[in-house]
N, C-alpha and C positions, 0 to 999 in steps of 0.2 A: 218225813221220818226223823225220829232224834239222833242226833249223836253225840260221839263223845263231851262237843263242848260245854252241851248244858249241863254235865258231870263235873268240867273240868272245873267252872264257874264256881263251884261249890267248894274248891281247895284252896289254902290258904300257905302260901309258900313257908311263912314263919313259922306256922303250927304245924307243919308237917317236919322244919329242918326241927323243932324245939323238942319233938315228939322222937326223933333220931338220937338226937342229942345227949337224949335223958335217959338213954334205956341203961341198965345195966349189968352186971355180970351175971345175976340171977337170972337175968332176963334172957341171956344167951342161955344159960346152962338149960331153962324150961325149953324155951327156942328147937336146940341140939338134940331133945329129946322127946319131942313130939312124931308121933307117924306119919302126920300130916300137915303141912305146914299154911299157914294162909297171909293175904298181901302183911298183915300188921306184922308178920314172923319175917318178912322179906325185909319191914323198915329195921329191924330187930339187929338180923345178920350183916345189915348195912351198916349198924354206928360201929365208932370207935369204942364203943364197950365188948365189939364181936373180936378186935382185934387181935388179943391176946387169945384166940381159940382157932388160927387161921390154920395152924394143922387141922386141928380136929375137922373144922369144914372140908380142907381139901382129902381126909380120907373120905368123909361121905358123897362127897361131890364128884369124887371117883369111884365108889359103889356102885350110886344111884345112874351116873353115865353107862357104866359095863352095863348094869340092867338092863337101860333103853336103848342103848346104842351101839354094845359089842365093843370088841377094839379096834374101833373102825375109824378114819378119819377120813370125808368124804374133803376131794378137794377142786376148787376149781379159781377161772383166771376173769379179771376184767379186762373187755374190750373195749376202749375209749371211741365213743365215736365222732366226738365235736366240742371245741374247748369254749363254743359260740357262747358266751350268757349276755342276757338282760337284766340281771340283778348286780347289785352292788351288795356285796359279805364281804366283810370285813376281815375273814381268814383265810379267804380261796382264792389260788392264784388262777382261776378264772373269772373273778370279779369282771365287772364290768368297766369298771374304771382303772384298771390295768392297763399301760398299753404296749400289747404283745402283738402276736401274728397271730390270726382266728385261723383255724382250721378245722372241716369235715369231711370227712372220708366219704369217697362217691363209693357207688357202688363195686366196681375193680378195685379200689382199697381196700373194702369193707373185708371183701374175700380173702384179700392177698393177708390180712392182719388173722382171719380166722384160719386159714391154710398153715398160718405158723404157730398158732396154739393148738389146733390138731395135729401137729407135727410132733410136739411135747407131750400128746396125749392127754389133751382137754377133752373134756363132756359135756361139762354143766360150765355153760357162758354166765357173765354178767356183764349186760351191755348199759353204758352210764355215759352220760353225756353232761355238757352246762344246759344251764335253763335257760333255752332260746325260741320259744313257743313259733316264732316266726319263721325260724332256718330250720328247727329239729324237734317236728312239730309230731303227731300222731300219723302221718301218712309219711312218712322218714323212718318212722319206727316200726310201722306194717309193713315198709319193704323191707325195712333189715331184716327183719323176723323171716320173713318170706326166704331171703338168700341164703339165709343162715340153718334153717330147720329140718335142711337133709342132714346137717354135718352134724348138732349137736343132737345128745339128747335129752339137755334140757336148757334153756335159754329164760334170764331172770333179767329185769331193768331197774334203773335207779337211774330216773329224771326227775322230769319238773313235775309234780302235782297236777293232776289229769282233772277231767270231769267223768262224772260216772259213765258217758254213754262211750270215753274216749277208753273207757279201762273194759268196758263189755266186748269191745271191737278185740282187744289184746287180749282177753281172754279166748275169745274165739278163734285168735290168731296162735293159740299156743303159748302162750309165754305162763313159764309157771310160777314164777315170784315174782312180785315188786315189793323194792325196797323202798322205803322212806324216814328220813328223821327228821323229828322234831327240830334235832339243832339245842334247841334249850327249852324248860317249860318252864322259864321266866318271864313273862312276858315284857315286863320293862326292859331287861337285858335286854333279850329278843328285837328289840325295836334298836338297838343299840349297836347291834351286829347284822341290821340289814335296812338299812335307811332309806334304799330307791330298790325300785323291781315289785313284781310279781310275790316274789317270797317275803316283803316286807306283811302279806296280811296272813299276821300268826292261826287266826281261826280258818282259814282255807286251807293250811298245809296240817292243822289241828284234825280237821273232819278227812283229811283223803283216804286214812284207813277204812275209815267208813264207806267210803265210796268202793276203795278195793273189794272190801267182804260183800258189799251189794253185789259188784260183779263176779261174783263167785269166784275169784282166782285162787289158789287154788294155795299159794303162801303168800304170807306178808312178810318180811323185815322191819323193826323198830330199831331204833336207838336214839344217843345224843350224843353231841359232837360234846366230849370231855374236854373239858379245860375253859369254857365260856361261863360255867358257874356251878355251884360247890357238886359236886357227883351225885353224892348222896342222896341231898333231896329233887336231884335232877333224871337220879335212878330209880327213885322210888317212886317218880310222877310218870314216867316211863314204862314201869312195872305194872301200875296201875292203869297204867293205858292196856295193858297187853289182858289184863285179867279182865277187861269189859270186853276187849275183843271177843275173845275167847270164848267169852260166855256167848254172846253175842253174835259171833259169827263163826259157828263150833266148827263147818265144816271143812275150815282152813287149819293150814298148820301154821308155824308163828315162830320168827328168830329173831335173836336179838344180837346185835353190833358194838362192838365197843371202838369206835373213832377218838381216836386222842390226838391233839392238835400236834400239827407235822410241820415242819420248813415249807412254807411255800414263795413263791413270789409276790411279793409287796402286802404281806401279812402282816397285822399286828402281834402283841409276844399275846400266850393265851395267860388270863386272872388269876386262874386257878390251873398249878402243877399237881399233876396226878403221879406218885411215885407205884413203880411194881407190886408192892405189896397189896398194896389197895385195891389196883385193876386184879390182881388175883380174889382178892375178897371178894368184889363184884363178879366175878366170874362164877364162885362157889357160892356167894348169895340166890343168883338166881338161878343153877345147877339144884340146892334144895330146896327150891321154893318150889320151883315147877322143871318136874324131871322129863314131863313131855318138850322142852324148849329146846330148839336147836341153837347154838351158840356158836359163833362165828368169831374168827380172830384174823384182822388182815395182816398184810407185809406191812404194816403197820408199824406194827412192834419189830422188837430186836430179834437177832437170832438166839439170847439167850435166851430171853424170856418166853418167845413158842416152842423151843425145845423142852422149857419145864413146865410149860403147862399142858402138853398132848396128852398125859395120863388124866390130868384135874381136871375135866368137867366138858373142855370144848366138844363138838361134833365136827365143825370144821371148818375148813384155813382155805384163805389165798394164798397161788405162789405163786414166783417169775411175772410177778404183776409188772405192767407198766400202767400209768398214770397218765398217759399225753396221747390224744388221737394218730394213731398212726406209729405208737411207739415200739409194738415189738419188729417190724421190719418198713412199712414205709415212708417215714418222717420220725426216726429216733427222737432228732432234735426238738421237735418241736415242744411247747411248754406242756410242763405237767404240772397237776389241780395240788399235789403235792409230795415230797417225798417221801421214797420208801423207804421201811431203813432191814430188814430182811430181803436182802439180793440174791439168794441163792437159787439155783436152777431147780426145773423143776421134778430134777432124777434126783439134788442134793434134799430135797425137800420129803421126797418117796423113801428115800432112802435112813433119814433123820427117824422119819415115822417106822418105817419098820424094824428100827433100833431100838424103838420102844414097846418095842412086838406086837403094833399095832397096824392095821390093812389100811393101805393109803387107797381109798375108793375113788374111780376116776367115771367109773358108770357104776348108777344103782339101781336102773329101772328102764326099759326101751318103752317107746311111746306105742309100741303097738299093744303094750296092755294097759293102757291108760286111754283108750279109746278115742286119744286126740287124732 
């Protein structure tokens, strides 16, 4: 079966940033004013010619959310469950070439960490791990799933890059998302930012979408790790990943991530600085592009900048994350993949959202109508 990459082969990274670049304020105003917008309106809303119109995006990019999504902000937590990796990335302080103290959560952990996000009143898990194919392989992840699946009522993962037969198993196992990023779709970067591992072959973590929509799961997550090369044309190759999904593998739903590089342990500084205005552009870029997308924002960011964008465009947020297996009660200490810079608990976070008179969602759907 084809995928994305015999697509990707066909783009040209210059002529895609040159075609950004060039657009101008005409080009926004036509843009702003169409009913329907398509990928070339997406590269449009993306240059530096959209920037002076970043109000006007964010009223429609608040519209077009109340439409799809209410004033709703669905939210939920990651549970770390092993800081194991085999790869060598150059900005994750579970690189391989670190040398910390590995840690996996046995089974008595795994619980004892979920007993204390459902104490907070979590629902929807995200369980993420390093990429350790050896220690925290597909049958590591069928039992989490398994301990985990009375308590939550939905459970999503962000690992290593599966084979198809290993994401049919996770489907059947319940889990309703997986995330995956590209990282960069640069591909010389790309080799630059992952030299030894697994994740160094860019066309196997290119095609894993593909493989997920084969196994019918049921959402996918995209993004790129911001800050490894210019956004823009790295949001618009991203974008463009999502709109063949889409088409393609219709019967999934589809979110997108914005990761912008964080302090971690034994990191390089990131190429490219992304200032707030910008990540807001990108937010309301792909809000009018495609009004079906769910749009995600972690503890990532500040606390000012999620409290001014819950009106603008997002569907929904991490809180009270921690980043390090075992960090919300059984090994604090131990290393995190990187930090957060939004700490606040997860009543201060409920409570932030209904300041903007909008419903902090904590469950939206129980599995018994979902026929899992």
């Amino acid at each position: 079966m084809n995928s994305y990459s015999t697509i990707f082969e066909q783009e040209d990274w210059d002529t895609l940033k040159a075609s950004i670049y060039h657009k101008t304020s005409d080009d926004v105003h036509r843009v702003l004013r169409k009913s329907k917008k398509d990928i070339h309106d997406f590269a449009t809303l993306l240059s530096p010619a959209a920037e002076p119109f970043l109000e006007e995006m964010a009223r429609q990019s608040m519209v077009l959310t109340q439409q799809r999504f209410g004033k709703t902000i669905q939210l939920y937590a990651p549970l770390y469950l092993s800081n194991e990796c085999q790869n060598i990335c150059t900005y994750c302080g579970f690189s391989m070439d670190n040398k910390i103290k590995r840690k996996t959560l046995s089974d008595s952990e795994l619980l004892l960490e979920a007993f204390a996000l459902k104490s907070m009143g979590i629902n929807h898990v995200l369980l993420v791990s390093g990429e350790a194919n050896k220690i925290v392989d597909t049958a590591y992840f069928l039992n989490a799933i398994d301990l985990l699946k009375p308590h939550f009522a939905q459970i999503s993962i962000e690992v290593q890059p599966l084979d198809l037969t290993d994401y049919q198993l996770l489907q059947l196992a319940g889990v309703h998302a997986v995330l995956v990023y590209q990282e960069t779709y640069h591909q010389e970067v790309y080799k630059e930012y992952h030299p030894k591992g697994k994740k160094s072959n860019f066309n196997y973590r290119l095609e894993t979408p593909d493989r997920i929509g084969q196994a019918g799961i049921h959402k996918m997550g995209l993004g790129v790790l911001l800050g490894l090369e210019d956004w823009r044309v790295d949001s618009l190759l991203n974008a463009k990943h999502i709109d063949y999904l889409q088409k393609k593998y219709w019967q999934s739903r589809y979110s997108v991530s914005f990761p912008r590089l964080r302090p971690a342990e034994g990191i390089i500084e990131p190429k490219f600085i992304m200032e707030d205005k910008h990540l807001l552009q990108l937010i309301c870029a792909y809000r009018i592009w495609n009004p079906d997308l769910e749009i995600s924002l972690s503890t990532r960011e500040s606390e000012r900048f999620r409290n001014h964008v819950v009106p603008l465009g997002v569907s929904t947020m991490s809180a009270a994350s921690k980043t390090n297996p075992g960090g919300y009660v059984v090994d604090p200490q131990s290393l995190e993949q990187f930090e957060i810079s939004d700490e606040r608990s997860m009543e201060a976070i409920r409570d932030m959202i209904k300041g903007h008179g909008y419903d902090p969602v904590m469950k939206d759907w129980d599995q018994v109508y979902s026929g899992v």
